[in-house]
Phi, psi and omega in degrees: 000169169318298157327324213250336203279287183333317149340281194302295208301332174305319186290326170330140138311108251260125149000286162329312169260025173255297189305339180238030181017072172082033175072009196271137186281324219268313188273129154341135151296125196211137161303311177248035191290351173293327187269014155253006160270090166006275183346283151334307186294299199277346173276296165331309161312330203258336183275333172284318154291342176287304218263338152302350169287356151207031160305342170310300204256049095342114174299108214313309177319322197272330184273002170267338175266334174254346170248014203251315193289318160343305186293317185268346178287313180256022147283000172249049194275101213308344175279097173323302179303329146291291104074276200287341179284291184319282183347311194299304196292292179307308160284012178277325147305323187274358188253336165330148170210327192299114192194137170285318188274069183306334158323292194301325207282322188322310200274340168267357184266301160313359194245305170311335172268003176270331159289340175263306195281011161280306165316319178292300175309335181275349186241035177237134019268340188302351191214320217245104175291134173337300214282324174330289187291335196292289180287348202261325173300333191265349195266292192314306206269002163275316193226015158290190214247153148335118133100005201299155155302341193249029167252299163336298187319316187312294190323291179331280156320330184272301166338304197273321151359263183310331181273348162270346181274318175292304255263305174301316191210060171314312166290353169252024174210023199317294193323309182308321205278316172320311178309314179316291177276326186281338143283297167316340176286313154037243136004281179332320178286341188232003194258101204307173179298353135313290157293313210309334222267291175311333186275297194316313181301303186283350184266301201306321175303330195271340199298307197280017180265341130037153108291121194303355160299319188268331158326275222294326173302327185254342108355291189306326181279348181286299185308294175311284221297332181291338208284316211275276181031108170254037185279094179247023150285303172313319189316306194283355173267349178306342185279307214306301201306321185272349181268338155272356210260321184268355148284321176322318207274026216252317191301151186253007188278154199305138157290335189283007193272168185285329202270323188279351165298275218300351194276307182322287180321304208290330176266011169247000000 
């Protein structure tokens, strides 16, 4: 019951005594000495598994104060697998609804992804496993509200993500960065109607920055993914939108100057 599940989730350990582990003064201070304690680790694992199963009847209040720092803490846990049970927790949260206050849970499910996808994104690729960040982004943009802000922010941020990992070392980090753009191409599918207008625009800025080789690979892959498509609200502007976005990448002129943004906008 409610009572029992609020009990159990109450008992975790306060942040506080996971980082400096139980208050204790004798062991050295380390960033991440909370993630070499086993003990730890595996008690932590057995409350992350527990708790989507009855986040529904979780108060918005009680899961911002007592799962949310827990939660955010060991999504940067250097073990991907532990990693992924927190990735597990937020969506789990983000997909919750059964609530008296539906409101309250809403403005905390939006207050949470602007600190979750700053977190996830500062440890990707070294510590913030794909499949984690994959899911914990595809659970915000289902079930947050039309038009939400905190859907734009992701969008963004993933944008800037990616655009900064080609631009430094596209070739050491081809693999990371591709995981990156093969979500957001995603995305296109999942995001109301609302967002779409804005993800197109920004997948295209980042498209024509490009090599053409890696242009010509997401076009193939755009095309296939519009082609399979049983969307038809979405589809025809997805067509239009991807046949101007392949005359953009066609051009030989710098994309990166302000005439060639604008050049972007007047033709999407």
């Amino acid at each position: 019951n409610e009572s029992a599940c609020i009990a159990f989730v109450e008992s975790i350990p306060s942040y506080n005594d996971l980082i400096n582990n139980d208050g204790s003064s004798i062991l050295p201070k380390s960033e991440h000495l909370w993630s070499a304690d086993e003990v730890q680790t595996t008690r932590i694992i057995f409350y992350m598994r527990v708790i989507p199963t009855c986040v529904d009847r979780l108060l918005a209040s009680v899961f911002k104060k007592v799962v949310a720092p827990t939660m955010f803490l060991y999504t940067g846990h250097l073990k991907g697998k532990v990693a992924r049970y927190a990735h597990s927790v937020f969506v789990a949260f983000m997909s919750s609804g059964k609530d008296p206050c539906p409101e309250e849970r809403t403005e905390l499910k939006e207050q949470l992804v602007f600190y979750y996808i700053q977190r996830l994104l500062e440890g990707y690729p070294e510590i913030t496993p794909f499949e984690g960040m994959a899911s914990g982004v595809t659970a915000l943009v289902r079930h947050l509200p039309a038009g939400s802000p905190s859907i734009f922010y992701c969008i963004q941020c993933l944008v800037e993500k990616a655009s900064s990992m080609c631009s430094t070392n596209w070739e050491g980090e081809l693999e990371s960065s591709k995981k990156i753009l093969d979500l957001l191409l995603r995305l296109l599918a999942l995001v109301d109607i609302q967002v779409l207008p804005s993800l197109m625009k920004s997948l295209a800025q980042l498209m024509v920055q490009l090599p053409q080789n890696r242009q010509n690979m997401l076009l193939n892959q755009l095309y296939q993914q519009i082609a399979e498509s049983d969307d038809v609200i979405r589809k025809p502007a997805l067509v239009s939108w991807v046949q101007s976005l392949s005359y953009l990448c066609t051009q030989e002129a710098s994309f990166a100057s302000p005439t060639s943004i604008n050049n972007i906008n007047a033709r999407l």
